[in-house]
N, C-alpha and C positions, 0 to 999 in steps of 0.2 A: 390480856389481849386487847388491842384496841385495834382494829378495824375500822378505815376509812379514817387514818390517825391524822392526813393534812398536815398541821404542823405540828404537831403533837403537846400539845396541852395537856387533855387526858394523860397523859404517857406519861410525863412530866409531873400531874399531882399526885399520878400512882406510885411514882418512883415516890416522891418524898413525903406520898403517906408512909411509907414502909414495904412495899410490895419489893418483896427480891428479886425477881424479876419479870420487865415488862416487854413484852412484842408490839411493835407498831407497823402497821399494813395498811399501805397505800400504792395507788394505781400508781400516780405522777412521782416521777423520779426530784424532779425540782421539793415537791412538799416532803419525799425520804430524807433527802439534804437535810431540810429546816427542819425537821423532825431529829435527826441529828445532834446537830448543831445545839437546838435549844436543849435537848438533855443535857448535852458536854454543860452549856452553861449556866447550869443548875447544879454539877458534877456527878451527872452521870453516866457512865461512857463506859465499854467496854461490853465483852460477850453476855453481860446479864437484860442487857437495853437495846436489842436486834432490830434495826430501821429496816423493813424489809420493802421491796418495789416489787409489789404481786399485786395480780387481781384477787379482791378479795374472797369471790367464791371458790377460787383454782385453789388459796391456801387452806380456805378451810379442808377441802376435798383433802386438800393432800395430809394434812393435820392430821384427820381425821384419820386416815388409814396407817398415819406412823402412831397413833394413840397418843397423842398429845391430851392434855386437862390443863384447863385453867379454874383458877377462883372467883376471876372477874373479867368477862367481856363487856366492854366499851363498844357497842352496835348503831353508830351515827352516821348511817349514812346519805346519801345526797337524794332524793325527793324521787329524781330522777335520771337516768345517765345511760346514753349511746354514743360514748367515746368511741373512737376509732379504734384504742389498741385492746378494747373488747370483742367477740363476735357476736354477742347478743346484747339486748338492752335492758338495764334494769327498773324498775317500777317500785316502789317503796309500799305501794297498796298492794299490787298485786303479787310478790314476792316476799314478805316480811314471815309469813308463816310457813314457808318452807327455808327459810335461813334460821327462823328458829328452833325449826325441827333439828337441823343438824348442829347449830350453837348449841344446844341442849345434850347433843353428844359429848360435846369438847369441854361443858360443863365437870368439876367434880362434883361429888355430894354436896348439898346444899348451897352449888356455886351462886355466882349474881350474873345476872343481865342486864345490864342498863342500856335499854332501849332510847333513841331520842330521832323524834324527826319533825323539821320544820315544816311540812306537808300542813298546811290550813285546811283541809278537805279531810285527812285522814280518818279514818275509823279503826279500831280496833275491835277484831269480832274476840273478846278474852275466850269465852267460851272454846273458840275454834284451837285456843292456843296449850297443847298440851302437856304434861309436867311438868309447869309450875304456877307458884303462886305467886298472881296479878296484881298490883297492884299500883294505880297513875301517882308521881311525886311530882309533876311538873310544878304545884305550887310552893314544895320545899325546895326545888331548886332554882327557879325562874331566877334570877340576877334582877335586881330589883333598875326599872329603868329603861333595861335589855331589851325586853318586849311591850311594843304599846299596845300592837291589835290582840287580845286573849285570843286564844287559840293557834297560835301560829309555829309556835315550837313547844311541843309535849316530849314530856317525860314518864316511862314506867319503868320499875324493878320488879325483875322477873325472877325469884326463888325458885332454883332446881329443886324439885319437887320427887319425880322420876324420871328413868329413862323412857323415850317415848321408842316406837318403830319409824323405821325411817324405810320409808319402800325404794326403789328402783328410780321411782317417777320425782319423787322430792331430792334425788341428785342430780339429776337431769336440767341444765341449762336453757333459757327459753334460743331454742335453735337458732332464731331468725332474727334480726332489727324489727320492731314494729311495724316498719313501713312496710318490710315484706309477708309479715304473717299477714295485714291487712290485705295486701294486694290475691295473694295465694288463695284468702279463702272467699274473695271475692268471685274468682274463676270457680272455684269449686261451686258457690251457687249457683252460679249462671249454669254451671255442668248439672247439675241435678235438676 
């Protein structure tokens, strides 16, 4: 499963590692295209290589409840994003640990996670991150070149480990755009 597939690269070296088959999921319909497109022309093409145009927490939600498992998700997503054809916004700090509570669901036994985000500021609390095992690869994979400033695009594989609980509240979408949870609890001070 590759998530946030863009044009699908991932998708693409999964296919011709071997993977039988791979799902690619992205917001933008223009990047499902090229995502597309470059599998065909690599020769991959057909109901094993699904380009799909979904938001990507709707699909997991919905994965989720049909019981889908993967072996490997591909979890690259963008830093930051309040696209329009969202209703709420995403945050790559403040949301990475409740995506992986449920990616942990869609995990099999001993699936993989490859987590990666250009976020320069990121922290990852491991501790906080549950059933599996943690471990940073960004300097086995870094593309030699690729990145000048250190630290700017990190990488970790995350080994399902176990199933974790996933409550009520870790499915739950952040309801609002930023700009309005900010405004909203603004009022509510001044009200108190």
């Amino acid at each position: 499963l590759n998530l946030f597939s863009y044009t699908g690269s991932f998708s693409v070296y999964a296919a011709a590692g071997g993977a039988k088959t791979v799902t690619s999921v992205d917001l933008s319909s223009t990047y499902t295209e090229w995502c597309v497109k470059n599998l065909a022309k690599n020769g991959f093409e057909g109901k094993n290589y699904p380009c799909i145009t979904s938001d990507a927490w709707n699909y997991l939600l919905e994965a989720r409840e049909e019981g889908k498992r993967w072996q490997l998700v591909i979890f690259d997503p963008p830093s930051f994003s309040n696209s329009r054809k969202m209703e709420y916004d995403f945050d790559v700090q403040r949301d990475y640990r409740r995506w992986m509570k449920v990616l942990n669901a869609l995990l099999a036994r001993e699936g993989k996670l490859v987590f990666s985000t250009n976020l320069g500021t990121f922290s990852m609390d491991t501790k906080a991150v549950r059933g599996f095992e943690v471990q940073e690869i960004t300097a086995q994979v870094a593309a030699p070149g690729f990145t000048r400033r250190l630290g700017t695009a990190r990488t970790w594989l995350l080994e399902k480990q176990q199933d974790v609980r996933i409550t009520a509240a870790d499915l739950r979408t952040v309801e609002k755009k930023a700009g309005r949870d900010q405004r909203e609890e603004h009022v509510e001070e001044k009200s108190m």
